[in-house]
Backbone as JSON, one array per atom type, in Angstrom:
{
  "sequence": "XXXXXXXXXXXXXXXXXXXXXXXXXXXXXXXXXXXXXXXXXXXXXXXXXXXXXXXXXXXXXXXXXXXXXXXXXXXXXXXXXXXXXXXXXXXXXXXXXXXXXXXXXXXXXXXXXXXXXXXXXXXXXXXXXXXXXXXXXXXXXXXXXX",
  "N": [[108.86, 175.92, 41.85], [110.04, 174.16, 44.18], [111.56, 176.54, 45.44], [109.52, 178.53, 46.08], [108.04, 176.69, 48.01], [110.29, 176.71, 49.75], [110.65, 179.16, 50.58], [108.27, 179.77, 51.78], [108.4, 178.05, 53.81], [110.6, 179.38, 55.37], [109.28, 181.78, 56.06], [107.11, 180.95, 57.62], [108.86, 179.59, 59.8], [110.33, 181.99, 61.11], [108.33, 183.44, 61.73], [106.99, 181.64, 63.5], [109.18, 181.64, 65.49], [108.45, 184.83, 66.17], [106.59, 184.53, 67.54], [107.22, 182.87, 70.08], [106.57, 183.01, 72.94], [108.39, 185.12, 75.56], [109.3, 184.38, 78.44], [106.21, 184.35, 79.78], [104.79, 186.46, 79.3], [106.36, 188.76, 79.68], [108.57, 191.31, 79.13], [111.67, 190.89, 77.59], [113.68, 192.48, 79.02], [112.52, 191.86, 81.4], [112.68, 189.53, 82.15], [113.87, 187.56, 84.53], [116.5, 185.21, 85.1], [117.14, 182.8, 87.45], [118.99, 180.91, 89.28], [119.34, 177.36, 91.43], [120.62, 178.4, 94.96], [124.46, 177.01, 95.53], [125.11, 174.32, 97.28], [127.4, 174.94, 100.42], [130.81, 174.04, 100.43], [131.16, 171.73, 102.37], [133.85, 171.73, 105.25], [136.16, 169.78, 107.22], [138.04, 169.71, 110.14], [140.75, 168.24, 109.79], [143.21, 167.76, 110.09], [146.76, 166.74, 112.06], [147.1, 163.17, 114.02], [145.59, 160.13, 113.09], [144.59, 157.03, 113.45], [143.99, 153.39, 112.24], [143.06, 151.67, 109.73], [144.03, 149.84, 106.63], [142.76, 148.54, 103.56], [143.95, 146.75, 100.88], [143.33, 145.08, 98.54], [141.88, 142.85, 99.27], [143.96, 142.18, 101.44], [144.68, 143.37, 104.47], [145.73, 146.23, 106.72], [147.39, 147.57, 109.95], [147.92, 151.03, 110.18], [149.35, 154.22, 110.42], [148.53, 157.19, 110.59], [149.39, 160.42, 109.46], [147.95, 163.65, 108.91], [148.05, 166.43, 107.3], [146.32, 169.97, 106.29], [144.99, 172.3, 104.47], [142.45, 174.33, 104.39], [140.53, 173.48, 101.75], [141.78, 171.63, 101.22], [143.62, 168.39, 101.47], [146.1, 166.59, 102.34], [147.83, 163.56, 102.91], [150.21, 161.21, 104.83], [151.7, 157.93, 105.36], [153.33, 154.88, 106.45], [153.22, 151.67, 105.21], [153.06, 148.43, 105.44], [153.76, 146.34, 103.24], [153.9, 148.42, 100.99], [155.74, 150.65, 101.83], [156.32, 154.32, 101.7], [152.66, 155.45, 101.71], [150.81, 158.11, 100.22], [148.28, 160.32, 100.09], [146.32, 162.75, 98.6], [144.1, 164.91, 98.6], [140.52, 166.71, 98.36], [138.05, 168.64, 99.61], [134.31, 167.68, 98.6], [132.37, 170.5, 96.79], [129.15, 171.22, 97.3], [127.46, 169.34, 98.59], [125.63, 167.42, 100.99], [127.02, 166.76, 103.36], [130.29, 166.28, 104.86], [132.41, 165.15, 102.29], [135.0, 163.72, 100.93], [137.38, 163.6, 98.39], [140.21, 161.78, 96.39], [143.38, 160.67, 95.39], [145.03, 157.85, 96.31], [148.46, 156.62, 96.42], [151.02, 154.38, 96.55], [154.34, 152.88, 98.22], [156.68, 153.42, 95.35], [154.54, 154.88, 93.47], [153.83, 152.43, 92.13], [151.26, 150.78, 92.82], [147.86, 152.57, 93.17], [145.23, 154.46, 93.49], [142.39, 155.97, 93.05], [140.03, 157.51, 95.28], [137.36, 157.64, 97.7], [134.97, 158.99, 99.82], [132.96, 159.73, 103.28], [133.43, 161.66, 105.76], [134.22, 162.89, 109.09], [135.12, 164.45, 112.28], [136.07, 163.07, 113.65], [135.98, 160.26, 112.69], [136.88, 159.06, 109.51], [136.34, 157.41, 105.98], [137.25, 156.01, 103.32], [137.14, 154.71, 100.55], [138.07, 153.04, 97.03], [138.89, 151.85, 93.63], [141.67, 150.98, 91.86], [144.5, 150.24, 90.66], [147.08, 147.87, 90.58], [150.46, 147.63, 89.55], [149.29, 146.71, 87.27], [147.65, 145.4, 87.88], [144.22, 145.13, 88.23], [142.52, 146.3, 91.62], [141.03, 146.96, 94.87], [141.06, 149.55, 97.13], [140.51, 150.27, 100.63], [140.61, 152.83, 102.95], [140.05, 153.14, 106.52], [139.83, 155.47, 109.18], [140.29, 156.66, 112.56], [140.06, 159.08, 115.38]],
  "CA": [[107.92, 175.39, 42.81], [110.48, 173.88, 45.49], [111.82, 177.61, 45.81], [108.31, 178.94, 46.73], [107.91, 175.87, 49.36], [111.15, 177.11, 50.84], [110.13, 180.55, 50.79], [107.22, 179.74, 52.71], [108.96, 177.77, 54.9], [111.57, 179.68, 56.09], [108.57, 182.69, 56.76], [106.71, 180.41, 58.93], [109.3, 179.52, 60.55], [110.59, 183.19, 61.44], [107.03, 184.02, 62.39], [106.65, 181.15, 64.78], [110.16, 182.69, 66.16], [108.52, 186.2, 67.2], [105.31, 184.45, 68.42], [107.56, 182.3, 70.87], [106.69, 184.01, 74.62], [109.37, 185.46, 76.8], [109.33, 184.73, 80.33], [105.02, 184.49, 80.04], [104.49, 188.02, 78.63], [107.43, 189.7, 80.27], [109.59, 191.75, 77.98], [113.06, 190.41, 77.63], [114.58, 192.99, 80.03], [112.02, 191.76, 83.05], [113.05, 188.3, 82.76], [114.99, 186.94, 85.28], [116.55, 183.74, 85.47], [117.46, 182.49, 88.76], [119.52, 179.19, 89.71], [119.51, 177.33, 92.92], [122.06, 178.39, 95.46], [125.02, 175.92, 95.65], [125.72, 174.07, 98.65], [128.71, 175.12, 100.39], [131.73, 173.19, 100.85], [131.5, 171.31, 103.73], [134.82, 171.39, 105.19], [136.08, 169.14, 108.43], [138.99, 169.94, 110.38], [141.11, 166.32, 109.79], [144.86, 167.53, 111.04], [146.55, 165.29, 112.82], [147.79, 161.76, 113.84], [145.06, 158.96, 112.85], [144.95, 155.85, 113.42], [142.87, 152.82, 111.61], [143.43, 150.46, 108.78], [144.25, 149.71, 105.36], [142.81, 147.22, 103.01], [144.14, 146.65, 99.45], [143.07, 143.97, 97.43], [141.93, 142.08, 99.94], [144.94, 142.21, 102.5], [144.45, 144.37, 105.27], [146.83, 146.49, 107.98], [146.95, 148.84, 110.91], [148.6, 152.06, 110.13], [148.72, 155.42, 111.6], [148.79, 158.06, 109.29], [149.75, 161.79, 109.8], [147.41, 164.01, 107.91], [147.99, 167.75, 107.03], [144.77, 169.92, 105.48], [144.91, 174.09, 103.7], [141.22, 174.91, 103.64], [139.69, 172.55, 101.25], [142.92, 170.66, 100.68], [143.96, 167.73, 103.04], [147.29, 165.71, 102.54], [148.27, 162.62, 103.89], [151.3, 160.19, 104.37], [152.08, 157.0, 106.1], [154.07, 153.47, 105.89], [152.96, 150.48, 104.98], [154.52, 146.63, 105.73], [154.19, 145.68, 102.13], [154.32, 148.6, 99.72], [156.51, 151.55, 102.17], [155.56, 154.54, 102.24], [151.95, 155.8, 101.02], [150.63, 159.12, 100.34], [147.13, 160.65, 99.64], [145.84, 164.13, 98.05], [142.33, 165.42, 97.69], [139.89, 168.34, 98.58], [136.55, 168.07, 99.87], [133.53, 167.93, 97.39], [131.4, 171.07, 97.14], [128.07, 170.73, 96.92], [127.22, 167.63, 99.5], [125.06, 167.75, 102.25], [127.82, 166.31, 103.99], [131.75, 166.38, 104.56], [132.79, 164.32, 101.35], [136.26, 163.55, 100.33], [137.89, 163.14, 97.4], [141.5, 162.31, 96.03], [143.94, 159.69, 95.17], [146.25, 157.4, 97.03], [149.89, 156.14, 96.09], [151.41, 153.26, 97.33], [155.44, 152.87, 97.32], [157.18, 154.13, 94.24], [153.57, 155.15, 92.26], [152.91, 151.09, 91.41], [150.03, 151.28, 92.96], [147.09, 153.76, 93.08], [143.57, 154.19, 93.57], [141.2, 157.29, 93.32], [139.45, 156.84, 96.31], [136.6, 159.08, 97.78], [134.06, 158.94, 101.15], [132.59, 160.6, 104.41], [134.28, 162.17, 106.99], [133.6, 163.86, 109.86], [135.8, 165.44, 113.08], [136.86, 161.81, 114.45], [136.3, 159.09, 111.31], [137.37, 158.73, 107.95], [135.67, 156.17, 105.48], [137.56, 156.23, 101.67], [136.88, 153.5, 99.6], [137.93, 153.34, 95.78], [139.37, 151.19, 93.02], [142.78, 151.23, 91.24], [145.75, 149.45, 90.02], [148.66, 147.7, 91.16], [151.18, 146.92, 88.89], [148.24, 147.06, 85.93], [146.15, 144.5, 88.14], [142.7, 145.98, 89.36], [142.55, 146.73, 93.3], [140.23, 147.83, 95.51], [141.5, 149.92, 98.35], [139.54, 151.49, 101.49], [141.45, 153.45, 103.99], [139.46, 153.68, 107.52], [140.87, 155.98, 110.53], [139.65, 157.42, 113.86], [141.22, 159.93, 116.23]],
  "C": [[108.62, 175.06, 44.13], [110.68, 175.39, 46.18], [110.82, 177.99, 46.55], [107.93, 178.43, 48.12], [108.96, 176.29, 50.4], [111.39, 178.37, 51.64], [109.62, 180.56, 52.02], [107.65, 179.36, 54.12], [109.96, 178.71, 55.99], [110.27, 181.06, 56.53], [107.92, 181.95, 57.9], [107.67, 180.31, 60.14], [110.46, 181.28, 61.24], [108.92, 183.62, 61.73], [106.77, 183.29, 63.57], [108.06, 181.89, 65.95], [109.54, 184.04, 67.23], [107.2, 186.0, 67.77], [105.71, 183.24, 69.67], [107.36, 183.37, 72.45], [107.94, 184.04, 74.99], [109.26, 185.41, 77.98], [107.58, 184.83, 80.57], [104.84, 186.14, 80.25], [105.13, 188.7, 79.05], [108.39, 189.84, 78.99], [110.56, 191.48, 78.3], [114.2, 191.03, 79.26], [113.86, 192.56, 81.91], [112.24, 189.99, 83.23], [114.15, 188.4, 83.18], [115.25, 185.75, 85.28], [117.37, 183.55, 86.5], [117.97, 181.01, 88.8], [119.24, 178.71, 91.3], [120.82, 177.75, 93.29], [122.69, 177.27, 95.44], [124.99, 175.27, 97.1], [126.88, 174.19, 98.53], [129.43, 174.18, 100.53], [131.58, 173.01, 102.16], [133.11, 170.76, 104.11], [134.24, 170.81, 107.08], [137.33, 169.15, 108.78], [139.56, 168.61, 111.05], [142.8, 166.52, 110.62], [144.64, 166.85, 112.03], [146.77, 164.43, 112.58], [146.25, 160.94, 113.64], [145.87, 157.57, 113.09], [143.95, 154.71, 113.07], [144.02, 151.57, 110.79], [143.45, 150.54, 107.97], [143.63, 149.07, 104.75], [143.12, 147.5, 101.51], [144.33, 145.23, 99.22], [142.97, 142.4, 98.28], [142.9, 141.66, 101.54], [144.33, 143.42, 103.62], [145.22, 144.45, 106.22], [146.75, 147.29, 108.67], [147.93, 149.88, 110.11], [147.88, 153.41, 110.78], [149.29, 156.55, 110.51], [148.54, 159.98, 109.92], [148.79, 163.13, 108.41], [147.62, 165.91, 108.43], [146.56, 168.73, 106.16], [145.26, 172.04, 105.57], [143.64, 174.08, 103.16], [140.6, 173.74, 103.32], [140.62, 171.43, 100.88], [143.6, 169.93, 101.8], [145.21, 166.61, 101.88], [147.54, 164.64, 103.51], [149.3, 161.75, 103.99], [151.5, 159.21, 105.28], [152.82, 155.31, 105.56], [153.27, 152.32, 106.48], [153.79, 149.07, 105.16], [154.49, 146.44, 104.31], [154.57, 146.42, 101.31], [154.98, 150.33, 100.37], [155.78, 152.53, 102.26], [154.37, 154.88, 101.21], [151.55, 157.33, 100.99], [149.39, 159.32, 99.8], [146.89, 162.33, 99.8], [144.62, 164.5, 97.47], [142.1, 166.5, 98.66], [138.39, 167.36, 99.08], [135.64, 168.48, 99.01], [132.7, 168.92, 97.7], [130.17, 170.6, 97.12], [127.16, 169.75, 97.43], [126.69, 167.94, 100.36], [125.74, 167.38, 103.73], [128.73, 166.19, 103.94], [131.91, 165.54, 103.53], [134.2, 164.73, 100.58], [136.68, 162.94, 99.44], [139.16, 162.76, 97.17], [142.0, 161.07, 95.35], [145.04, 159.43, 96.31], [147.15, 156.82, 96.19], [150.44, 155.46, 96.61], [152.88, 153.34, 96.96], [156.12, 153.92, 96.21], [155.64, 154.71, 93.5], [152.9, 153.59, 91.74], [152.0, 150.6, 91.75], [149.32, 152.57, 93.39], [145.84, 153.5, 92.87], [143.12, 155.6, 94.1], [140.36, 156.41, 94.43], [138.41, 158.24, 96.98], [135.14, 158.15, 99.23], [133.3, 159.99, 102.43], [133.45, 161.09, 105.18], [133.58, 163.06, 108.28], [135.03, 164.21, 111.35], [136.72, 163.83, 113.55], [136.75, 160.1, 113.32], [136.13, 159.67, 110.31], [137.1, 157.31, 107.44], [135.96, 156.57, 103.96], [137.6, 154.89, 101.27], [137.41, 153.81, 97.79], [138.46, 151.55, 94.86], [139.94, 151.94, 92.21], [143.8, 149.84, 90.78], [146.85, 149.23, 90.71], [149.48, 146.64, 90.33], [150.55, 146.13, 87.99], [147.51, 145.97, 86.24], [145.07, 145.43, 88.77], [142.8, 145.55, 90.64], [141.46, 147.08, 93.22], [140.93, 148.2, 96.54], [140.48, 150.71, 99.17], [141.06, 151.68, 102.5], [140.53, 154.0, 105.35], [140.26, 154.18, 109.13], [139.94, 156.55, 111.52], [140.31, 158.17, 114.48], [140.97, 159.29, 117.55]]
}
C-alpha cells in the first residue's frame, strides 16, 4: 500500500514537471533571459598632493598626503604626529552611481587599521570607517581637498 502511494506520488510529481511553462509558451530555445546592465566603474582622477585631516578615535590632525592611482587602483601614503607614517590601498566600487572608494588604512608599524570606504570626486575625498588599534575599536575618517 505505501509503495503504490509512492508510486503515485512520484508520477504526479513528474507530470506536474512537464506541465510547468517555459518562458509563457516559448520553447526552451526562444527563451531568453536578460539581466540588467551593470553600472560602470566610476573612476576619478585623485593623483596628487592633498591636503585635509585625519581623525582617529577621536583625535584629529592636518596632514598632506601624496596619493598615486592605476585605473581603478589608488594608493596613498603620508605621516602622522602620533602613529608615523600611514598608508592606504583600495579601488573604486563598481556599480555606484557615483565615484565610491574603497580600501584599508595602516597606521605606523600595522597597529592600527581601519577598512575605510566613501565619496570622492576631482577635488574632495570623504573615507570614513572603523578598525583597531592595538585590539581597541577606532573609528577613523580621512578628509582631503586639492
Amino acid at each position: 500500500m505505501a509503495r503504490k502511494r509512492f508510486t503515485n506520488f512520484i508520477a504526479a510529481v513528474s507530470l506536474s514537471w512537464m506541465l510547468v511553462p517555459t518562458g509563457c509558451g516559448k520553447t526552451p530555445t526562444e527563451v531568453v533571459t536578460s539581466f540588467p546592465t551593470p553600472l560602470p566603474t566610476l573612476i576619478v582622477d585623485l593623483a596628487g598632493e592633498w591636503t585635509g585631516g585625519m581623525r582617529l578615535a577621536g583625535r584629529g590632525e592636518s596632514v598632506t598626503v601624496a596619493i598615486t592611482q592605476s585605473a581603478d587602483r589608488v594608493d596613498a601614503v603620508w605621516s602622522t604626529a602620533t602613529h608615523g607614517t600611514a598608508r592606504f590601498g583600495g579601488k573604486f566600487v563598481p556599480g555606484r552611481a557615483t565615484p565610491y572608494l574603497s580600501g584599508n588604512i595602516t597606521l605606523g608599524e600595522g597597529f592600527c587599521g581601519s577598512s575605510v570606504a566613501g565619496s570622492v570626486d576631482v577635488s574632495h575625498v570623504v573615507l570614513a570607517g572603523r578598525g583597531f588599534c592595538f585590539f581597541d575599536p577606532v573609528t577613523l575618517s580621512l578628509e582631503l581637498r586639492r
